[in-house]
Rosetta silent file (secondary structure, phi, psi, omega in degrees, C-alpha in Angstrom):
SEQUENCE: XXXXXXXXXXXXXXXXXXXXXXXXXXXXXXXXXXXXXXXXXXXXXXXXXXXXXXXXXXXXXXXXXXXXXXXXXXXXXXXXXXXXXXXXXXXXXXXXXXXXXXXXXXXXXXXXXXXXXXXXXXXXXXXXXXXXXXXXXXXXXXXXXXXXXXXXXXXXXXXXXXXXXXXXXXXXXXXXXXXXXXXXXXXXXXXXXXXXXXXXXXXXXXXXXXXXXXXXXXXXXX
SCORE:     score description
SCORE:     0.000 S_00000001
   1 L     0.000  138.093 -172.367  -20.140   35.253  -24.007 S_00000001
   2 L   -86.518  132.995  167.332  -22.164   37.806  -26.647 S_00000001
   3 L   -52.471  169.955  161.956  -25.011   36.162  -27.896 S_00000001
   4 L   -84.330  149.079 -163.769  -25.068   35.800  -31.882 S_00000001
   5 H   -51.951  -42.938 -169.132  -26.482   38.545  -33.638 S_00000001
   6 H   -64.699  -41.333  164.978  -29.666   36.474  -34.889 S_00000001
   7 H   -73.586    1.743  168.629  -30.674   35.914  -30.742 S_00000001
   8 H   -89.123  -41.663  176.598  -29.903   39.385  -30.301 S_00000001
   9 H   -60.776  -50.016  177.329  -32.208   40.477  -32.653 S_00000001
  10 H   -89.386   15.017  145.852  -34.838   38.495  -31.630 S_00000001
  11 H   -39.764  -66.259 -136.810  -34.499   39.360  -27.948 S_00000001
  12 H   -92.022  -11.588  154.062  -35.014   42.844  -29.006 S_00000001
  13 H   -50.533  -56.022 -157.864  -38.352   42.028  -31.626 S_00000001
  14 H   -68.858  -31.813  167.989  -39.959   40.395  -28.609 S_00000001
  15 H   -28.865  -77.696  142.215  -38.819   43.556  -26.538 S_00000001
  16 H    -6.328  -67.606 -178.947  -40.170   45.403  -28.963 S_00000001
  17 H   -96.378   -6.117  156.832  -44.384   43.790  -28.812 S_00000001
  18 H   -97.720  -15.432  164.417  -43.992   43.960  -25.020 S_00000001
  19 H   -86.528  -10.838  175.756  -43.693   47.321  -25.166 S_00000001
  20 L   -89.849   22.279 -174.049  -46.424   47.744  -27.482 S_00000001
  21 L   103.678   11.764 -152.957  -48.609   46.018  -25.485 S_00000001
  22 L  -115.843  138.540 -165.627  -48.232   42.826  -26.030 S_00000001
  23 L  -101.652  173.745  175.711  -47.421   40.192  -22.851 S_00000001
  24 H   -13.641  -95.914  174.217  -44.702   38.157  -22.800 S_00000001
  25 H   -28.214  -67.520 -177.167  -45.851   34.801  -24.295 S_00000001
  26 H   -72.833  -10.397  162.658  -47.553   36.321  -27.205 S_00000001
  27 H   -82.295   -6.831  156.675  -44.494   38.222  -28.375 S_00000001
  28 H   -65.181  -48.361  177.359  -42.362   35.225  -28.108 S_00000001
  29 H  -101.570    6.502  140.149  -44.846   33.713  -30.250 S_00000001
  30 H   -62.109  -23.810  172.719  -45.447   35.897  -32.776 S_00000001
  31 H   -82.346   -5.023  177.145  -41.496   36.577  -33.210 S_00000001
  32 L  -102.234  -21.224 -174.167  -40.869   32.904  -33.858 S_00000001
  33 L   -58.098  -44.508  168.878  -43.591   32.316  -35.923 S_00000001
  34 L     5.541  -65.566  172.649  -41.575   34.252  -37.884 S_00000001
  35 L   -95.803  109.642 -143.101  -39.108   32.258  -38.373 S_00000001
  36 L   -67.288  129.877  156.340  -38.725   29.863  -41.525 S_00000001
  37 L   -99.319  150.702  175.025  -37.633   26.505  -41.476 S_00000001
  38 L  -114.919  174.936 -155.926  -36.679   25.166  -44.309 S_00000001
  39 L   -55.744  165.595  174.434  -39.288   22.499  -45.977 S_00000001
  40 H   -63.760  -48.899 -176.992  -39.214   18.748  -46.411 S_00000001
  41 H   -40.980  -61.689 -163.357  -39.225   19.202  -50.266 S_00000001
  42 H   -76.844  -35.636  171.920  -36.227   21.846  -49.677 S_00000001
  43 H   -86.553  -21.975  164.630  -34.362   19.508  -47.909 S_00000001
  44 H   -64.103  -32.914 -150.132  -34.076   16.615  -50.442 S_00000001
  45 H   -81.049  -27.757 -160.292  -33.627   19.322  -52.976 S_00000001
  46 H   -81.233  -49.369  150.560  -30.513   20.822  -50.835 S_00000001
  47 H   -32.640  -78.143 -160.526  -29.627   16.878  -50.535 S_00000001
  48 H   -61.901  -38.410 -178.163  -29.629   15.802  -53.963 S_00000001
  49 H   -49.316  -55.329 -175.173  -27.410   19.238  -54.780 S_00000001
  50 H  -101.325    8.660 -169.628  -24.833   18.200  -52.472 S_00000001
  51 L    60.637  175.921  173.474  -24.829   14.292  -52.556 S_00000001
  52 E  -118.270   90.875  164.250  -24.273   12.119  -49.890 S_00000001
  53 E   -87.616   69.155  150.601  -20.381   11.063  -48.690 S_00000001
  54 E     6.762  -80.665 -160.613  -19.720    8.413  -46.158 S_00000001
  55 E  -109.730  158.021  156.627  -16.317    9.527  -45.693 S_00000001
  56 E   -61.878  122.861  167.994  -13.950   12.465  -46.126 S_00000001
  57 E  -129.922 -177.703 -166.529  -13.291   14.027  -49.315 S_00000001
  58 E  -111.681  122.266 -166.327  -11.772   16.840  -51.230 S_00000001
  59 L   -81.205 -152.816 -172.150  -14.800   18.877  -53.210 S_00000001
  60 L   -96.086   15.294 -173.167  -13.938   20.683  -56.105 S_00000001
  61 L  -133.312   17.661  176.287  -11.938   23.534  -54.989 S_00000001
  62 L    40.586   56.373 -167.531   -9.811   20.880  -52.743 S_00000001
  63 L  -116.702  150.898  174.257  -11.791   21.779  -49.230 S_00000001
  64 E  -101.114  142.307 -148.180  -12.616   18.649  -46.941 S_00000001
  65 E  -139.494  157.392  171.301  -16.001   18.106  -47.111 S_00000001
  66 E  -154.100  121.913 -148.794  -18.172   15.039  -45.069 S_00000001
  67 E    39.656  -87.094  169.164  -21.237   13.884  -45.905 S_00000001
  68 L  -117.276   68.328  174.398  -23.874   16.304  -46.828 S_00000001
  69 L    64.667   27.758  147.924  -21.764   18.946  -47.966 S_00000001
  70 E   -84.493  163.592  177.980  -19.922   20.041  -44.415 S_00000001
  71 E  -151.907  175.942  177.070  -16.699   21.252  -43.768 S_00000001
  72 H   -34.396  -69.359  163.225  -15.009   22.907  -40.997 S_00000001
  73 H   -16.653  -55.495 -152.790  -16.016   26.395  -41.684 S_00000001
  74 H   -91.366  -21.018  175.199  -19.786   25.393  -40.676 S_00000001
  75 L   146.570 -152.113 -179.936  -18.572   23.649  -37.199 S_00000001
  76 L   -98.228  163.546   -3.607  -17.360   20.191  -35.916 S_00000001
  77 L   -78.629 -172.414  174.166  -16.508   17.714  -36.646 S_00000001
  78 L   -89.571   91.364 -176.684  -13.147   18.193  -39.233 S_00000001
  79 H   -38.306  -32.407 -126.323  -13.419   16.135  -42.384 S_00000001
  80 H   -90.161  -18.103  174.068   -9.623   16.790  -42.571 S_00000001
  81 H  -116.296   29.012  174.432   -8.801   14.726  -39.407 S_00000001
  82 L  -104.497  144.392 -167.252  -11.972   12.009  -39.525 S_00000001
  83 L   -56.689  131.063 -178.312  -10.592    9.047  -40.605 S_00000001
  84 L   -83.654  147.901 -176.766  -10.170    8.323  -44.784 S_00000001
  85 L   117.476 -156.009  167.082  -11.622    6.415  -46.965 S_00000001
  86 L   -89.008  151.320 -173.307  -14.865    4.395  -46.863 S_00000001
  87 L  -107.278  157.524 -158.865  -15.923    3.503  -43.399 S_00000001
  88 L   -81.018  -13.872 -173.606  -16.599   -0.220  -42.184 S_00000001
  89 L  -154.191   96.839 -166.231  -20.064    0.382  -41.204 S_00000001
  90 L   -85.657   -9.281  176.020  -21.380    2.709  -43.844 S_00000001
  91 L   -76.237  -34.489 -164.461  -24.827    2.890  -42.405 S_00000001
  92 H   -49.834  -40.490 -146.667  -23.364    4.327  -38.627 S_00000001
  93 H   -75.371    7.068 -165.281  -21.125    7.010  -41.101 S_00000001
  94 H  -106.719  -41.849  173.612  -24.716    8.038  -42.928 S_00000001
  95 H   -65.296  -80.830  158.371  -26.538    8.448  -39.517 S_00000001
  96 H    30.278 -112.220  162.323  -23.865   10.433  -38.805 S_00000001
  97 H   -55.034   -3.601  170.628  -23.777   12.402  -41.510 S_00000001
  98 H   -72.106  -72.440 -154.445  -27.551   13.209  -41.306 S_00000001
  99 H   -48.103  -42.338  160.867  -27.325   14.265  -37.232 S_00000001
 100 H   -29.133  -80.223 -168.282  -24.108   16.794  -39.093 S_00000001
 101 H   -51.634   -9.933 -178.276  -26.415   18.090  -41.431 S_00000001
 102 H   -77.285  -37.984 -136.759  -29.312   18.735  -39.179 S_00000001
 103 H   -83.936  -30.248  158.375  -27.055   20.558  -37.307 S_00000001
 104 H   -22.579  -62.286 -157.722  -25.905   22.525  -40.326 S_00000001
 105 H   -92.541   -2.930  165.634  -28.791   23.183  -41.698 S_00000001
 106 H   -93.930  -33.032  174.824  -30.428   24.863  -38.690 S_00000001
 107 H   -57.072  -39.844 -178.620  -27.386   27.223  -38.503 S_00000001
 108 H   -95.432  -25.876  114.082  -27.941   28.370  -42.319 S_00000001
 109 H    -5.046  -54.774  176.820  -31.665   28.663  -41.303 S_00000001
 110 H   -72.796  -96.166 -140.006  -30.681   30.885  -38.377 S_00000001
 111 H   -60.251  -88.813 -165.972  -28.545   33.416  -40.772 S_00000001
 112 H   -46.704  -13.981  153.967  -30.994   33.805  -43.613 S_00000001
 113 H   -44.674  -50.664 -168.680  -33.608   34.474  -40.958 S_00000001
 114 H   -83.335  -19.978 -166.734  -31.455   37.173  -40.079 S_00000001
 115 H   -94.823  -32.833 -171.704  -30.094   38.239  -42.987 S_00000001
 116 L   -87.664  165.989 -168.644  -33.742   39.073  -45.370 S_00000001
 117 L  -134.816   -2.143  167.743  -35.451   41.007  -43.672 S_00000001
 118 L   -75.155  149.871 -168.611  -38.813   40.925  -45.964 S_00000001
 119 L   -94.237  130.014  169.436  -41.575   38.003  -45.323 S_00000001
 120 L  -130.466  147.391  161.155  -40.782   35.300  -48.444 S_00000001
 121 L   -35.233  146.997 -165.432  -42.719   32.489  -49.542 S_00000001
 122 H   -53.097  -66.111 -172.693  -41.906   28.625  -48.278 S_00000001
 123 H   -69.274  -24.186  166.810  -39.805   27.720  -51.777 S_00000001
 124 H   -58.168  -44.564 -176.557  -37.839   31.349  -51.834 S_00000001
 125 H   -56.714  -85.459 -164.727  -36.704   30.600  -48.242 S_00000001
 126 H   -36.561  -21.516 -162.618  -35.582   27.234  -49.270 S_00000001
 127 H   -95.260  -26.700  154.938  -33.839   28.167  -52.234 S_00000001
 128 H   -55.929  -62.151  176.862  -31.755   31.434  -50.204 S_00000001
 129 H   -73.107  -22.034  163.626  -30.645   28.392  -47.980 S_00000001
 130 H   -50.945  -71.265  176.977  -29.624   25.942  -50.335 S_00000001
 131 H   -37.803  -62.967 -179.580  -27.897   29.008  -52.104 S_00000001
 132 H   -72.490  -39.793 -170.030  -26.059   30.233  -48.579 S_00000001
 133 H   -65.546  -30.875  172.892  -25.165   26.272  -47.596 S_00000001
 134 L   -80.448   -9.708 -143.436  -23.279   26.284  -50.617 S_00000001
 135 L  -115.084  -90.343  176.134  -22.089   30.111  -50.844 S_00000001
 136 L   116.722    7.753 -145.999  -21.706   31.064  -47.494 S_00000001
 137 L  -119.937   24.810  174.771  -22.285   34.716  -48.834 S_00000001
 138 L   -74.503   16.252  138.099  -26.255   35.721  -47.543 S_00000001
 139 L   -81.567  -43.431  179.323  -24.460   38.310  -45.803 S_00000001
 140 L  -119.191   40.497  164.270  -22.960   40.345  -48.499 S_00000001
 141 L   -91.472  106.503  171.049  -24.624   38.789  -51.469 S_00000001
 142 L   -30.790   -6.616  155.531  -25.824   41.897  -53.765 S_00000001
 143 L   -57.892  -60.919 -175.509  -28.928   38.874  -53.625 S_00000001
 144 H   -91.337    7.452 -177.056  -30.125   39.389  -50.423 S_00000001
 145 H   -75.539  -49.318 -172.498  -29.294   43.544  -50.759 S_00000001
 146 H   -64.550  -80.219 -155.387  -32.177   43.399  -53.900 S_00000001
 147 H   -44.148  -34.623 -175.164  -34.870   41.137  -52.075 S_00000001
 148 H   -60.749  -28.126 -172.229  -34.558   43.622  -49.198 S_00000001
 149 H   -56.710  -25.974 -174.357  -34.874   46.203  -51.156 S_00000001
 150 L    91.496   31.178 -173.922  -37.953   44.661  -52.871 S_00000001
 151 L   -65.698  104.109 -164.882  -35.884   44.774  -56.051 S_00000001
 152 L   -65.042  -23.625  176.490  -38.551   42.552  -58.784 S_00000001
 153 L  -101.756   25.654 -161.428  -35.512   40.978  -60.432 S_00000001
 154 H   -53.876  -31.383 -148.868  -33.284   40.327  -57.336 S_00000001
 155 H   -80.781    8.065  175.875  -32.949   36.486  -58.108 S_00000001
 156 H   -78.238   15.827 -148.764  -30.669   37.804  -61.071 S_00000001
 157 H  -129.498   -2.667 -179.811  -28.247   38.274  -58.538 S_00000001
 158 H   -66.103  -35.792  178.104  -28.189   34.160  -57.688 S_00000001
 159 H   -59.327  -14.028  173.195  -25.883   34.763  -61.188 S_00000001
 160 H   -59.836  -33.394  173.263  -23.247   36.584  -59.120 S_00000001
 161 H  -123.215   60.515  141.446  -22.324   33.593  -57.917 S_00000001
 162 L   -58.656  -20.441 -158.643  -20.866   30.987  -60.552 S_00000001
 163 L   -98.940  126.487   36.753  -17.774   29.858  -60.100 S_00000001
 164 L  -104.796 -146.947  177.237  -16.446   27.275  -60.076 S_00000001
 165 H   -61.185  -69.059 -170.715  -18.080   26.537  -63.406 S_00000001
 166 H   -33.883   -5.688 -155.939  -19.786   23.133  -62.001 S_00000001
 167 H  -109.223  -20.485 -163.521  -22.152   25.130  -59.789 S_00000001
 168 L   -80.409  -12.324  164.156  -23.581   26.877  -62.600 S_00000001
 169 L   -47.298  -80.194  170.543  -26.359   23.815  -62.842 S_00000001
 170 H   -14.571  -71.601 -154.515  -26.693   24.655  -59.300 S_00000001
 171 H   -68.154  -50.064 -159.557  -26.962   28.120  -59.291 S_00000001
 172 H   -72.575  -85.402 -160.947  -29.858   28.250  -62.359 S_00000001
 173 H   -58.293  -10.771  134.843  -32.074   25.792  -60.280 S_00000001
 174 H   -28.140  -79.887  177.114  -31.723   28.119  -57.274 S_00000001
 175 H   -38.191  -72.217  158.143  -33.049   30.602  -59.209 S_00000001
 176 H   -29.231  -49.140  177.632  -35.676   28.892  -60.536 S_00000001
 177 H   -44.437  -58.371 -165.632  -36.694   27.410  -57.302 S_00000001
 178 H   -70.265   -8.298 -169.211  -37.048   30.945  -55.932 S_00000001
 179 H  -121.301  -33.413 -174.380  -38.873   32.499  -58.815 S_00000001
 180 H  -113.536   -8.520 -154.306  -41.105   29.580  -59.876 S_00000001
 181 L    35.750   33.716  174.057  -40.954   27.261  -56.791 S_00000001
 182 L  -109.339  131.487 -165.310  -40.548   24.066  -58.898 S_00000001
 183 L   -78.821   54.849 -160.121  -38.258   21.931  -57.013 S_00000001
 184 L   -37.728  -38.793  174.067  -36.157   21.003  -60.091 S_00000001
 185 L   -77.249  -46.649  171.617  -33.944   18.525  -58.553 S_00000001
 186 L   110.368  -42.942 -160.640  -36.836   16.664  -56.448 S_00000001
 187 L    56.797   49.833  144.000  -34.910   14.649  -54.690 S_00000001
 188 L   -64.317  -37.641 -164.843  -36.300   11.379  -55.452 S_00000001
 189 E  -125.660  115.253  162.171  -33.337    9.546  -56.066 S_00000001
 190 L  -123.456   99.511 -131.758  -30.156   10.795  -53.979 S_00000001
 191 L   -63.781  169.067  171.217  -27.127    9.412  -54.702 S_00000001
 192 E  -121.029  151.495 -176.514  -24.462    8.133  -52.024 S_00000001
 193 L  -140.564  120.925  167.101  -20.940    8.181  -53.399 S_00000001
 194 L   -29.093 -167.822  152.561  -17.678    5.970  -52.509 S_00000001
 195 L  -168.396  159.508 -151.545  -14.811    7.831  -51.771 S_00000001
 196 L  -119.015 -170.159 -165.368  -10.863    6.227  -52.035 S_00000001
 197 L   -76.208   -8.551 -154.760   -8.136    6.628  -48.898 S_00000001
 198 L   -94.738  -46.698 -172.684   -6.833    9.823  -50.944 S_00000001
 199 L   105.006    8.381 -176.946  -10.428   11.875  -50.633 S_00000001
 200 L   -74.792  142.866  168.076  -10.926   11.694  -54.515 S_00000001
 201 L   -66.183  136.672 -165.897  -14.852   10.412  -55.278 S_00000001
 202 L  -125.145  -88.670 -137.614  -15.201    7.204  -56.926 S_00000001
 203 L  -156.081  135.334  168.398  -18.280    5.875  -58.118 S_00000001
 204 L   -86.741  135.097  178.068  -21.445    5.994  -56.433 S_00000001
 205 L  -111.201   66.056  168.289  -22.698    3.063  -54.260 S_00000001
 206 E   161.486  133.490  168.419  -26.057    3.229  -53.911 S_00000001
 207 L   -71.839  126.890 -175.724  -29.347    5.610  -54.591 S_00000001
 208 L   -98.306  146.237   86.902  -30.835    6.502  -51.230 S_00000001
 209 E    13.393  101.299  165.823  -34.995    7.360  -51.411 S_00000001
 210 L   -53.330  -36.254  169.875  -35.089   10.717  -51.175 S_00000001
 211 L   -53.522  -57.363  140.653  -38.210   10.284  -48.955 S_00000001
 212 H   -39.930  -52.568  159.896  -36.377    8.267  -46.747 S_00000001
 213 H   -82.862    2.325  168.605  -33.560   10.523  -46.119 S_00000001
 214 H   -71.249  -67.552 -175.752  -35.501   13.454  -45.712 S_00000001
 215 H   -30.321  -53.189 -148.497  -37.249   11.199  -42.710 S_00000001
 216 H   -79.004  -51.276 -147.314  -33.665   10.152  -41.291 S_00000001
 217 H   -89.385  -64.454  161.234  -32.582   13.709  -41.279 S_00000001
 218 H   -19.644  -24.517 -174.342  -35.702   15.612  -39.949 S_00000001
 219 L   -94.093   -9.518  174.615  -35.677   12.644  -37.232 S_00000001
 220 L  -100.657  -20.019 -172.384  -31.798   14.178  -36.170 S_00000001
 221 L   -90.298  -10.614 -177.216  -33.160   17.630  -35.991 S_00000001
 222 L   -88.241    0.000    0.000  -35.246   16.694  -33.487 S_00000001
């Protein structure tokens, strides 16, 4: 099986600093230091953006979505065949959806790693993955084409991507994030929301402690 492009590359970095002299060890760990995680701060804010769903539901473009904003497209499991409705033991479906989202959220980590190719500050990183977990597009986004370029206004290009309308909230505190690094949503308070047997969104029941679900989720990536 062909590796993925992002372990191909960095095979061929560390390849690279052993031929320049460099032994083994320290060119592994200079090519990982490399690579960006993204922050606690960036993960409530990526939270609060996408809510928190127990159960399978239909987003706004009527894709099945589960918990903290996955769907198929990103890997297993399938909202579209996990059972509907609210689940009887809503804490099990929220660990759950954290160990999902961990797993998520290292995968859109892995791509923007691969896709800028410029060194960016801790809240720009965060705010390019928030921006691809929702997008999908930090491969062809005329966004990450500017930062490589070193383009001074690239984050105008976060505007490229409104639609559907509701996103456009979204979209401006991206921007912001990445140009000012104030974490505009915060994530102190992040809601969890019902959902009916249909996948429609009801009502949310309960604010989760942003603090707290950063902890829960960070405790699934490891």
């Amino acid at each position: 099986m062909t590796p993925p492009n992002w372990l191909q590359n960095l095979i061929t970095q560390i390849a690279r600093l052993i031929m320049a002299g460099l032994s083994r060890s320290e060119a592994k760990e200079i090519t990982m230091r490399k690579r960006m995680r993204v922050s606690a701060k960036g993960i409530a804010e990526l939270a609060e953006h996408e809510g928190i769903v127990p159960g399978p539901y239909l987003d706004s473009v009527g894709v099945w979505t589960f918990g903290v904003g996955h769907t198929a497209e990103a890997g297993r499991p399938d909202p579209e065949y996990m059972d509907k409705g609210m689940p009887r033991d809503v804490d099990a479906a929220l660990r759950l959806a954290f160990q999902v989202f961990a797993t998520d959220l290292r995968k859109f980590e892995n791509r923007v790693n691969e896709a800028i190719e410029v060194p960016l500050e801790q809240h720009e990183f965060d705010a390019l993955v928030s921006f691809d977990f929702n997008t999908g597009g930090i491969y062809r986004a005329k966004l990450t084409a500017a930062i490589n370029a070193g383009d001074p206004d690239a984050s105008e290009h976060f505007y490229g991507w409104m639609r559907p309308p509701e996103i456009r909230t979204r979209r401006k505190a991206e921007k912001r994030l990445f140009d000012t690094g104030n974490y505009d949503a915060n994530g102190d308070q992040i809601a969890v929301w019902g959902v009916d047997d249909l996948g429609n969104l009801t009502a949310p029941i309960m604010q989760m402690d942003g603090f707290k679900a950063v902890k829960l989720i960070q405790e699934a990536q490891a």
